[in-house]
Short mmCIF file of the C-alpha atoms (twelve columns), coordinates in Angstrom:
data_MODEL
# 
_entry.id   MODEL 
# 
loop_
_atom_site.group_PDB 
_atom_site.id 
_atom_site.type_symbol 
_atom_site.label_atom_id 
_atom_site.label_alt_id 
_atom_site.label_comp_id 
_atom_site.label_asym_id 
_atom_site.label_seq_id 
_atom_site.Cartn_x 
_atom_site.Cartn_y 
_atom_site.Cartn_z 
_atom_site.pdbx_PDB_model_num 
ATOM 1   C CA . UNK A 1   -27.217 12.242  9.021   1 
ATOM 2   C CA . UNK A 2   -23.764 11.778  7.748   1 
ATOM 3   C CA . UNK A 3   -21.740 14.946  6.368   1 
ATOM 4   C CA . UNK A 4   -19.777 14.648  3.082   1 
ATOM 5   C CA . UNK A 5   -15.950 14.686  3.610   1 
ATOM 6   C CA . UNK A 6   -12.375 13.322  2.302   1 
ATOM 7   C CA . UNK A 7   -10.524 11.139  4.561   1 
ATOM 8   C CA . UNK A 8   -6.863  10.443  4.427   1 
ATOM 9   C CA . UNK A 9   -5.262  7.972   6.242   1 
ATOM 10  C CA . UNK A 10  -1.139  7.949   6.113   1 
ATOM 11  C CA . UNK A 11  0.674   5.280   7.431   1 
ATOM 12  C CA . UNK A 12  4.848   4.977   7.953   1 
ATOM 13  C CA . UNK A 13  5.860   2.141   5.724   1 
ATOM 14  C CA . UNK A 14  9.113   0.266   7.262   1 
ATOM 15  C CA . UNK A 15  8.565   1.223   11.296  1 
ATOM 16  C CA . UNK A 16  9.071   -2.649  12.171  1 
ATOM 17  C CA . UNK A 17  12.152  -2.793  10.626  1 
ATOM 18  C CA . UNK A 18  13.161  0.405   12.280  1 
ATOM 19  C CA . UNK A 19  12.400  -1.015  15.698  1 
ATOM 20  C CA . UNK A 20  14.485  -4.021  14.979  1 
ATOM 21  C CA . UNK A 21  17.710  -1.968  13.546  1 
ATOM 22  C CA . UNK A 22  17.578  1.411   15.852  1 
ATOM 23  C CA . UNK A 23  15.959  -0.268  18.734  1 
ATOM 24  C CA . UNK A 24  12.816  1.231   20.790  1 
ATOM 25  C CA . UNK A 25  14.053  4.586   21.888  1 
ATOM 26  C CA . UNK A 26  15.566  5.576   18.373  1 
ATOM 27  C CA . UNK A 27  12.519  4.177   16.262  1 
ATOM 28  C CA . UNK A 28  10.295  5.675   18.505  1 
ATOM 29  C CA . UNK A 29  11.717  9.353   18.342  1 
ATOM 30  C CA . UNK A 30  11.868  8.781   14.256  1 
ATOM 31  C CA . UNK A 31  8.179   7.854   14.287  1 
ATOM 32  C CA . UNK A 32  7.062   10.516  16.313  1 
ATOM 33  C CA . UNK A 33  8.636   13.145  14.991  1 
ATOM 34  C CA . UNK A 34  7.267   11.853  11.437  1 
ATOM 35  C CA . UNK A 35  3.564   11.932  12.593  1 
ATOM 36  C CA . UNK A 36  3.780   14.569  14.431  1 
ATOM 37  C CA . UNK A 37  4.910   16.247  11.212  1 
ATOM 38  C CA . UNK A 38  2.354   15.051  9.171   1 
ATOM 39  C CA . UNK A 39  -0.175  16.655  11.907  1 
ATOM 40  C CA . UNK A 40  0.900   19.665  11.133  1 
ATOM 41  C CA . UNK A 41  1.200   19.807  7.541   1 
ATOM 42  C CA . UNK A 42  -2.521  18.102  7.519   1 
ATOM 43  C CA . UNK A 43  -3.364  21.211  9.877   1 
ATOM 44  C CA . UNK A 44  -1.912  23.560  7.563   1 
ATOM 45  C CA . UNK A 45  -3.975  22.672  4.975   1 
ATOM 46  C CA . UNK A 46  -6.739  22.968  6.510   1 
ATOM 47  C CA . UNK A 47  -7.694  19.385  7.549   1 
ATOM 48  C CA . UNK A 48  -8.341  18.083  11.151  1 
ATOM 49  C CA . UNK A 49  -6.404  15.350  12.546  1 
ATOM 50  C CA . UNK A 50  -8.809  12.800  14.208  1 
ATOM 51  C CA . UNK A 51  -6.548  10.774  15.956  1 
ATOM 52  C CA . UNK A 52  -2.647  9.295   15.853  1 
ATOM 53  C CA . UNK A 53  -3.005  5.455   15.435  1 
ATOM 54  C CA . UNK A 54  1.095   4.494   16.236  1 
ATOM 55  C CA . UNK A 55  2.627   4.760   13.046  1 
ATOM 56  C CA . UNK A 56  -0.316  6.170   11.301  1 
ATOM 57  C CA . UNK A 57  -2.335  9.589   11.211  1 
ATOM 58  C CA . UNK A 58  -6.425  9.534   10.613  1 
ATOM 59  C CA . UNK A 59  -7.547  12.690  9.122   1 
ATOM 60  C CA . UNK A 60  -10.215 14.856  7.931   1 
ATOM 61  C CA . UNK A 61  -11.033 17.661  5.058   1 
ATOM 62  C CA . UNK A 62  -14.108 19.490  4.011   1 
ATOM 63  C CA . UNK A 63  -13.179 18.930  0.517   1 
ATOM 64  C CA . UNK A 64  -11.084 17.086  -1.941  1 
ATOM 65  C CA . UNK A 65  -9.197  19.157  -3.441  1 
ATOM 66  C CA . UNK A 66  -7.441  20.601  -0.129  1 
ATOM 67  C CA . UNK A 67  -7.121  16.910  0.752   1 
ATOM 68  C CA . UNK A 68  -5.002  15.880  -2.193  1 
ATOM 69  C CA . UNK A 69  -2.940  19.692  -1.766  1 
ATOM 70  C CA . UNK A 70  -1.834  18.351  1.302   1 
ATOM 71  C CA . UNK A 71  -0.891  14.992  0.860   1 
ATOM 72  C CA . UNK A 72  1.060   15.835  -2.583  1 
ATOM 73  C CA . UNK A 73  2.574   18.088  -0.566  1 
ATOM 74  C CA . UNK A 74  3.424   15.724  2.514   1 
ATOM 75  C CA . UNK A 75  5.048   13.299  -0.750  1 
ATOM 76  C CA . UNK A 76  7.270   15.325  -2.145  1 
ATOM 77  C CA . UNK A 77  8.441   17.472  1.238   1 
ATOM 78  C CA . UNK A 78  8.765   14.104  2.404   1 
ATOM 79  C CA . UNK A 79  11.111  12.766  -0.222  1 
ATOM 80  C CA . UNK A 80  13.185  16.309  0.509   1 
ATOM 81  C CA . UNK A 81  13.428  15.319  3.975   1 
ATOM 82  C CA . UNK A 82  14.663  11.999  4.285   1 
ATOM 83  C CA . UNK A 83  17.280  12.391  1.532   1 
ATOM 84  C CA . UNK A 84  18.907  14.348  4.690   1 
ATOM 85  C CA . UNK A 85  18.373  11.329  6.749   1 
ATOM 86  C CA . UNK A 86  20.494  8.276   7.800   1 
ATOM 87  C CA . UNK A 87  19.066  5.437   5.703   1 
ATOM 88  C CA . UNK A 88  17.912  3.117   8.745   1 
ATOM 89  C CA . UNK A 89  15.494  6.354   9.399   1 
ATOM 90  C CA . UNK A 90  13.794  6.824   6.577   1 
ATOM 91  C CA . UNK A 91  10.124  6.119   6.995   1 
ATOM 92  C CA . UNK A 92  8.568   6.071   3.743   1 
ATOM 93  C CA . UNK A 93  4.880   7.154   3.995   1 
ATOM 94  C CA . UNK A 94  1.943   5.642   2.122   1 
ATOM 95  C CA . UNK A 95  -1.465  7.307   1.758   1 
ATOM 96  C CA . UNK A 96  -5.066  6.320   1.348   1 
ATOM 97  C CA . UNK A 97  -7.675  9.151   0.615   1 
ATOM 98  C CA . UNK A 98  -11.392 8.172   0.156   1 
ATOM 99  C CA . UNK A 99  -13.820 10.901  -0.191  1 
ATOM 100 C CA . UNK A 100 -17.983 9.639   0.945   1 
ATOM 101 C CA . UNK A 101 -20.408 10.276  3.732   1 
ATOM 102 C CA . UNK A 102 -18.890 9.899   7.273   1 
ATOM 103 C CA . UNK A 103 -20.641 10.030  10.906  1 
ATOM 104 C CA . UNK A 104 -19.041 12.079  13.425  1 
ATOM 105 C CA . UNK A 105 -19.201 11.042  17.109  1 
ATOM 106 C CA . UNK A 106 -17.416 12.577  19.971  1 
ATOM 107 C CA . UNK A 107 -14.954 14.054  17.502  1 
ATOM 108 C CA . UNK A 108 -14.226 10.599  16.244  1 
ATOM 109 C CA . UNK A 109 -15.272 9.615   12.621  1 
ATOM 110 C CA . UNK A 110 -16.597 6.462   11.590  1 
ATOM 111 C CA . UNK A 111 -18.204 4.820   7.818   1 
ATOM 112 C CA . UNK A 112 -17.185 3.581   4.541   1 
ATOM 113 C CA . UNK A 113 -14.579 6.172   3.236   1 
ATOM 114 C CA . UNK A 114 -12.606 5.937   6.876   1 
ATOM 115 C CA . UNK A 115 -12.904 2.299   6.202   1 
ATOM 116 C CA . UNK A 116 -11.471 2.457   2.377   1 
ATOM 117 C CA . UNK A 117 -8.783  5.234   3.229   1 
ATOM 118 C CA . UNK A 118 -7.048  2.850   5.851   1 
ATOM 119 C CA . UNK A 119 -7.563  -0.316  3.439   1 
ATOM 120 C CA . UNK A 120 -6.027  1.651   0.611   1 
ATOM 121 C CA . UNK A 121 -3.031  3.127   2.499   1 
ATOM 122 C CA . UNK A 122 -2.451  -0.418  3.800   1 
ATOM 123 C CA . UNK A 123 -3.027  -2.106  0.051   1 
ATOM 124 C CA . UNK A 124 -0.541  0.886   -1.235  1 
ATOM 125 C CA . UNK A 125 3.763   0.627   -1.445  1 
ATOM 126 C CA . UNK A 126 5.728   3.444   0.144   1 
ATOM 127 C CA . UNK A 127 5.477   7.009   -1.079  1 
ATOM 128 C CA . UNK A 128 2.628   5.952   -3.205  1 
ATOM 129 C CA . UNK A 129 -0.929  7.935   -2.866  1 
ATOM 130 C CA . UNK A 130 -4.400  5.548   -3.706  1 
ATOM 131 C CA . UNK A 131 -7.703  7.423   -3.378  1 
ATOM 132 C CA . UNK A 132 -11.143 6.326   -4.643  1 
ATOM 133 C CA . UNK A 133 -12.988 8.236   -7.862  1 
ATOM 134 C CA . UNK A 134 -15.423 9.984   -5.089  1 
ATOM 135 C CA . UNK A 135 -11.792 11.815  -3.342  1 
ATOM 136 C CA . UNK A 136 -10.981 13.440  -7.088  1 
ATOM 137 C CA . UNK A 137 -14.371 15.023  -7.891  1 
ATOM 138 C CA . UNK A 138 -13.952 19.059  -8.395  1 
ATOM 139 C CA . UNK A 139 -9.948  18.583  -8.545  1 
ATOM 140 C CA . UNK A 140 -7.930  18.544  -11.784 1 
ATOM 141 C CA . UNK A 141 -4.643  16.862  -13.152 1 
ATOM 142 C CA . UNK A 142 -1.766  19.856  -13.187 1 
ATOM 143 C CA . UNK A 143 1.588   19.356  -15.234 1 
ATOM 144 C CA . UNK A 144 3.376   17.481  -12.278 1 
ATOM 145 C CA . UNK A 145 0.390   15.670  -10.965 1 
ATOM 146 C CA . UNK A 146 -1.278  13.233  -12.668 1 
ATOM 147 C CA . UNK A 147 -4.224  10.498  -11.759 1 
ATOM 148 C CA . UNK A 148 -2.989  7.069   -12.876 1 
ATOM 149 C CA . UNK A 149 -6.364  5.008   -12.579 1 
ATOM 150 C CA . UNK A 150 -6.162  1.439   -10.599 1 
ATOM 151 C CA . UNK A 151 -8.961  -0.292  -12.045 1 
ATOM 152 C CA . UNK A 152 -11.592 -1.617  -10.008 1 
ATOM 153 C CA . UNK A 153 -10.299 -3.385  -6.449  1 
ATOM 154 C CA . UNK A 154 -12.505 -5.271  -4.078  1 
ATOM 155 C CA . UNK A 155 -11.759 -3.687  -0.446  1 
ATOM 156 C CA . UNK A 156 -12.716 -5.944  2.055   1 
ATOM 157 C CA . UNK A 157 -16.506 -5.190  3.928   1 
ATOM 158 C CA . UNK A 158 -17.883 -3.796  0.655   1 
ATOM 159 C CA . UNK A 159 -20.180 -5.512  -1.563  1 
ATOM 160 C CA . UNK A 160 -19.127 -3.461  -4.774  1 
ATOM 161 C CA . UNK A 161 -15.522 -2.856  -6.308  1 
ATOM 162 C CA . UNK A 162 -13.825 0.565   -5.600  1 
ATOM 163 C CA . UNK A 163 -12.616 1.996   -8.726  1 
ATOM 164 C CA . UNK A 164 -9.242  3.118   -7.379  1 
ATOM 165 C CA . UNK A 165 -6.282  5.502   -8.944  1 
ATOM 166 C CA . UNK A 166 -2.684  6.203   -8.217  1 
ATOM 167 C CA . UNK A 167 -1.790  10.232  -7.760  1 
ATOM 168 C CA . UNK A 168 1.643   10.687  -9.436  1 
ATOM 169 C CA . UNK A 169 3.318   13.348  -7.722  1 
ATOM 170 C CA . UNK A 170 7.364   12.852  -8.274  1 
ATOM 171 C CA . UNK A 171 8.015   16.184  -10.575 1 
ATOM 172 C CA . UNK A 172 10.018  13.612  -12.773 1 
ATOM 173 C CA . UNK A 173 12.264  12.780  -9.972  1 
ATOM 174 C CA . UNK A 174 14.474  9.708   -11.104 1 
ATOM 175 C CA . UNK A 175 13.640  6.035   -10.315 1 
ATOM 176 C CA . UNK A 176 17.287  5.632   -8.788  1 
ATOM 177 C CA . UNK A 177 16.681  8.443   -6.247  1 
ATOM 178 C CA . UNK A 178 13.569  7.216   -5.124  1 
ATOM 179 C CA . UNK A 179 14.471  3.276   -4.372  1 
ATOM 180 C CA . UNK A 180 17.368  4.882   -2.629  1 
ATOM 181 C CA . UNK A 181 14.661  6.746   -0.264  1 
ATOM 182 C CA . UNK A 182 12.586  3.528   0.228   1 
ATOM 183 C CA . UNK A 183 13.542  1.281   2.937   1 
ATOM 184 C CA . UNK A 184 17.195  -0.476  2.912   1 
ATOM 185 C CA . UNK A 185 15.763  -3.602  3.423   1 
ATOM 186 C CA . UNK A 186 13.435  -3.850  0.345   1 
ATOM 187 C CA . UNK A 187 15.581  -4.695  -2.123  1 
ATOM 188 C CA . UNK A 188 13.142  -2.996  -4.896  1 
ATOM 189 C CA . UNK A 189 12.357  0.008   -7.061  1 
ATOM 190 C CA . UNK A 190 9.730   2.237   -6.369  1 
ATOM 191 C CA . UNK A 191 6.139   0.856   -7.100  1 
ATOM 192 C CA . UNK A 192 6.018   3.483   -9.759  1 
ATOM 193 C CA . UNK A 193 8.882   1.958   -11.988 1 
ATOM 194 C CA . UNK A 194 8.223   -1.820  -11.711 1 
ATOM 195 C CA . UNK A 195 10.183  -4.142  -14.145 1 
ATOM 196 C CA . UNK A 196 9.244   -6.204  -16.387 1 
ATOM 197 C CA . UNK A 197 9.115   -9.877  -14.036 1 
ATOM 198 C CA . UNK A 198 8.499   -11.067 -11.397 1 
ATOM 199 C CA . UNK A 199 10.259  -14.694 -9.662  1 
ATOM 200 C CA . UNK A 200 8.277   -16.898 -7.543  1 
ATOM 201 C CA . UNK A 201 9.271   -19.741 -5.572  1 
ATOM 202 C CA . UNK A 202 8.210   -22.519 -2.802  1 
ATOM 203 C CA . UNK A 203 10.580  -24.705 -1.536  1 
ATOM 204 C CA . UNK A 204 13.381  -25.655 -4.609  1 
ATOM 205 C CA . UNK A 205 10.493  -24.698 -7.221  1 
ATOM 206 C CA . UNK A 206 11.373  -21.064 -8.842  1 
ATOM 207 C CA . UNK A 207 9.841   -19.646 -11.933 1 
ATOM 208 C CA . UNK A 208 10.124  -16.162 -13.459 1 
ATOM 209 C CA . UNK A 209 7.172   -14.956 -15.513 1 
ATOM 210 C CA . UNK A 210 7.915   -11.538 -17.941 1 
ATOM 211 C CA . UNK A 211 4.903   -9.031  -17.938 1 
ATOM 212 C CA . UNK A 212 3.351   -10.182 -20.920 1 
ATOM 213 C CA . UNK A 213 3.717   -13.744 -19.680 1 
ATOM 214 C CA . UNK A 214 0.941   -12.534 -16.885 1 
ATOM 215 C CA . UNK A 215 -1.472  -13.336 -16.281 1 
ATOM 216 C CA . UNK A 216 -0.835  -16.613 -14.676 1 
ATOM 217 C CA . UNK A 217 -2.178  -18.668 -11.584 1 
ATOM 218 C CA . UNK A 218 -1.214  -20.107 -8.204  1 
ATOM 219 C CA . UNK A 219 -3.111  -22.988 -7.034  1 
ATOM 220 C CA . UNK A 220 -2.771  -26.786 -6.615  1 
ATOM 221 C CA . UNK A 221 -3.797  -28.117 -9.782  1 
ATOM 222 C CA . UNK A 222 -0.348  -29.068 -11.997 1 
ATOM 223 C CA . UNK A 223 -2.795  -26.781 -14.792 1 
ATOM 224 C CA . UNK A 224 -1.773  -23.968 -12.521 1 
ATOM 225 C CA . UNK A 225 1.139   -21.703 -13.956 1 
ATOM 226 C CA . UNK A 226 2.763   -21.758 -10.481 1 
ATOM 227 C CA . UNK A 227 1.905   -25.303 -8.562  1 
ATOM 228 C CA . UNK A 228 2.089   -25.943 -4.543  1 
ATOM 229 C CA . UNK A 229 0.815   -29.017 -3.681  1 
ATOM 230 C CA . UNK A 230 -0.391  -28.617 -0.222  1 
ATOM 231 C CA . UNK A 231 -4.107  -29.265 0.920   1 
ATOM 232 C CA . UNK A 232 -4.625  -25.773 2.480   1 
ATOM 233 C CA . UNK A 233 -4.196  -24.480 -1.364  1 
ATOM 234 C CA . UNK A 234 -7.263  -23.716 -3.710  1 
ATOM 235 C CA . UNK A 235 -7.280  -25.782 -7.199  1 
ATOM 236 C CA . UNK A 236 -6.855  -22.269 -8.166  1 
ATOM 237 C CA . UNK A 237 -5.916  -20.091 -5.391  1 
ATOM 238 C CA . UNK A 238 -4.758  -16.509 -6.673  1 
ATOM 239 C CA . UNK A 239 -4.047  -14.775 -9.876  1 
ATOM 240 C CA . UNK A 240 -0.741  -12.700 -10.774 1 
ATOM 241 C CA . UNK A 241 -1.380  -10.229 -13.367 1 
ATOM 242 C CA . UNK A 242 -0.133  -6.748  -15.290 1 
ATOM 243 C CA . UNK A 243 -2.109  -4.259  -14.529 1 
ATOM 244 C CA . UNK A 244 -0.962  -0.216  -15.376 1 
ATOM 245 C CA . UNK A 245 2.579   -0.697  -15.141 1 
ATOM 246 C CA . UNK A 246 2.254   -2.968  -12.249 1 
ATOM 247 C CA . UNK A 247 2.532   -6.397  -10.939 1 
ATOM 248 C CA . UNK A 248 -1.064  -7.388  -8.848  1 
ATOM 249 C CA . UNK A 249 -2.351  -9.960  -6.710  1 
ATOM 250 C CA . UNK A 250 -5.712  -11.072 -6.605  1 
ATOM 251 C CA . UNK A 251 -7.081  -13.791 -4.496  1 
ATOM 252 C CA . UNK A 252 -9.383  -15.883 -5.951  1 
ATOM 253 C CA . UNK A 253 -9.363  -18.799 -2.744  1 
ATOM 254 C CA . UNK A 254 -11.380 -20.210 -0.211  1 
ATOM 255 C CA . UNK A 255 -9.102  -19.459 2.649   1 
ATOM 256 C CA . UNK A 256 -7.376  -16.052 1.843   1 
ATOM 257 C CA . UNK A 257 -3.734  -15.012 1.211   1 
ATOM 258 C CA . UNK A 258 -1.437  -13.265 3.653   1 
ATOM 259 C CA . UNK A 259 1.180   -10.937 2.004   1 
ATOM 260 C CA . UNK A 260 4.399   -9.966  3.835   1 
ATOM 261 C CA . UNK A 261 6.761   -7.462  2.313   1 
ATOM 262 C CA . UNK A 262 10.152  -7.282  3.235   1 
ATOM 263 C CA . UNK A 263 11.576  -3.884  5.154   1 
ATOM 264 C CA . UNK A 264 8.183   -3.906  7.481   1 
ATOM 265 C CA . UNK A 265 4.516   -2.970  7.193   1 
ATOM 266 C CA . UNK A 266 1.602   -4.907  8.619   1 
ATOM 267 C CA . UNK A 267 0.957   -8.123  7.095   1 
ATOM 268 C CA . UNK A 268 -1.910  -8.061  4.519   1 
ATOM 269 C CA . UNK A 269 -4.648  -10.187 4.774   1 
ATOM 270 C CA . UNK A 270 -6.598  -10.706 1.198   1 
ATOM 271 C CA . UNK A 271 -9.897  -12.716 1.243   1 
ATOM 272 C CA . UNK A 272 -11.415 -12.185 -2.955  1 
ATOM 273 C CA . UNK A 273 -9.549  -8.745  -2.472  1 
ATOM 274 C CA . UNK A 274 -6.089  -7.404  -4.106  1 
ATOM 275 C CA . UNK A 275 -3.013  -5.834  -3.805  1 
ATOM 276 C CA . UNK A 276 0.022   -4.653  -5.565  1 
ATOM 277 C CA . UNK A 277 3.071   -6.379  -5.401  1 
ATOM 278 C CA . UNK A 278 6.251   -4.288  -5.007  1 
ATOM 279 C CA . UNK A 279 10.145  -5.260  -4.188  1 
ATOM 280 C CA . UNK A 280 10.175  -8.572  -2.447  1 
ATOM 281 C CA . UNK A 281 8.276   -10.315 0.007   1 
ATOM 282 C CA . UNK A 282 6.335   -13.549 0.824   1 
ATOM 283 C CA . UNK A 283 2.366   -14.795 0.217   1 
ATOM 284 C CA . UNK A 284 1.291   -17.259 2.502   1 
ATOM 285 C CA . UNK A 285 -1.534  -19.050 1.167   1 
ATOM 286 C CA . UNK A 286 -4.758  -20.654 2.680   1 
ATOM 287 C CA . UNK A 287 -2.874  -20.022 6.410   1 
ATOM 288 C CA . UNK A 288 -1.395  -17.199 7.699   1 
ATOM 289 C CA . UNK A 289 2.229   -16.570 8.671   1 
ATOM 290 C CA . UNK A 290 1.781   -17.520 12.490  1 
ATOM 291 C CA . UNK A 291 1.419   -20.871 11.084  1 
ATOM 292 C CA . UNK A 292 4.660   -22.136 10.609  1 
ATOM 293 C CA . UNK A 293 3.876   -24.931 8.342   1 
ATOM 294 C CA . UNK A 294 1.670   -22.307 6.150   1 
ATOM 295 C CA . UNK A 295 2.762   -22.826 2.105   1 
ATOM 296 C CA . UNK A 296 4.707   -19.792 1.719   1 
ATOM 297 C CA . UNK A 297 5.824   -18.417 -1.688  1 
ATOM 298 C CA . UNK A 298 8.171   -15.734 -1.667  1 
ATOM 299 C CA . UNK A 299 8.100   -12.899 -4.601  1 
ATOM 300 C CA . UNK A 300 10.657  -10.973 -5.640  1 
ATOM 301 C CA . UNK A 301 9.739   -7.851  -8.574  1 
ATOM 302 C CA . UNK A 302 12.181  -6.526  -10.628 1 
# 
């Protein structure tokens, strides 16, 4: 019998760059001392941490609304915390929260909201919270928190779209201050305040496309908005569209998409799924990165 809960999965956004500027013993005391952190704070509220996955904290609440307390909280303390902090430190966090039926074993936690919190957190940009509808019910929008919805995004696994939303937490903090806290290597603003365009370009081919030039498609047909002629590309391969403010990517191939943002984070792999694209980074289509050869697009949103 599975027991009603809210999960929230937090993950440190730019560790792999850390590793490569502090080196192991430096990035490894600035993780720790990050998730160890978050442990607390999650305890505070009174959630249960399930287990410490690296750079990333699994976590459990009885109910929603002391779920999204706490991570608002963990946001904004957050921001507080590494405006004190030399800028190669700063670990941005990003959050998924997914409120549904989970089955506890042996203290561990396993089903579909653990699955959606992690794929949310990883689909998220840094200091950004995602949570499905079910992780909102019996909570309510207050002056300086607001519920910015998503639309409907296929998470990989599930047969039927999760209607996803954005919890805006900043207390009208300005843009400036917050793409200073995000990592030096991204090059971007925050998530939240995305331009107006976004450049693409493979090989000497680069084209910028305006918000309400979107949407438009990738794929190898010279119909395509965006063209790479390379066999391991769909005829139509992925769509780039304006969505609430922001720039998405939805896959639409028979092979997938890898996306690689620049300042660290796990690669994402997208097979029919989405994500939002923030700062700049790289897609890989039909193979992913390993492959050297893989048609690569880079992205850059401003």
């Amino acid at each position: 019998m599975g027991v009603h809960t809210t999960i929230v999965f937090t993950d440190l956004f730019g560790s792999t760059h850390a590793f490569e500027t502090l080196g192991n013993a430096r990035a490894t005391q600035a993780v720790m001392q990050v998730t160890t952190w978050i442990a607390a704070l999650i305890e505070s509220h009174g959630g249960r941490v399930v287990k410490m996955l690296g750079d990333g904290v699994l976590s459990v609440f009885d109910d929603n609304k002391s779920a999204i307390n706490a991570v608002v909280e963990m946001q904004r303390t957050h921001q507080q915390r590494m405006s004190q902090m030399p800028s190669a430190s700063r670990l941005p966090i990003r959050i998924g929260v997914a409120g549904g039926d989970v089955e506890i074993v042996a203290g561990d936690c396993y089903g579909d909201a653990v699955n959606v919190a992690a794929r949310l957190s990883d689909l998220s940009g840094p200091n950004q919270i995602w949570t499905n509808s079910m992780a909102l019910d019996g909570t309510t929008e207050e002056d300086d928190v607001r519920y910015r919805t998503l639309g409907s995004i296929n998470i990989r696994g599930r047969a039927e779209p999760c209607t996803v939303y954005q919890i805006d937490w900043q207390e009208d903090t300005p843009t400036d201050f917050l793409t200073m806290l995000t990592d030096p290597g991204l090059d971007a603003t925050h998530a939240d305040a995305l331009g107006g365009q976004i450049d693409l370009t493979w090989l000497d081919i680069k084209k910028t496309f305006r918000s309400f030039e979107l949407p438009i498609h990738i794929g190898r047909v010279q119909q395509a908005e965006f063209t790479v002629n390379d066999p391991r590309v769909s005829r139509t391969h992925a769509r780039v569209e304006w969505r609430n403010g922001g720039v998405m990517l939805v896959d639409l191939s028979s092979y997938g998409c890898w996306v690689r943002f620049s300042g660290g984070g796990s690669d994402i792999l997208l097979r029919r799924e989405e994500c939002v694209l923030h700062g700049r980074g790289e897609i890989a289509l039909g193979s992913s990165f390993s492959d050297l050869s893989a048609p690569t697009v880079g992205f850059l949103v401003t």
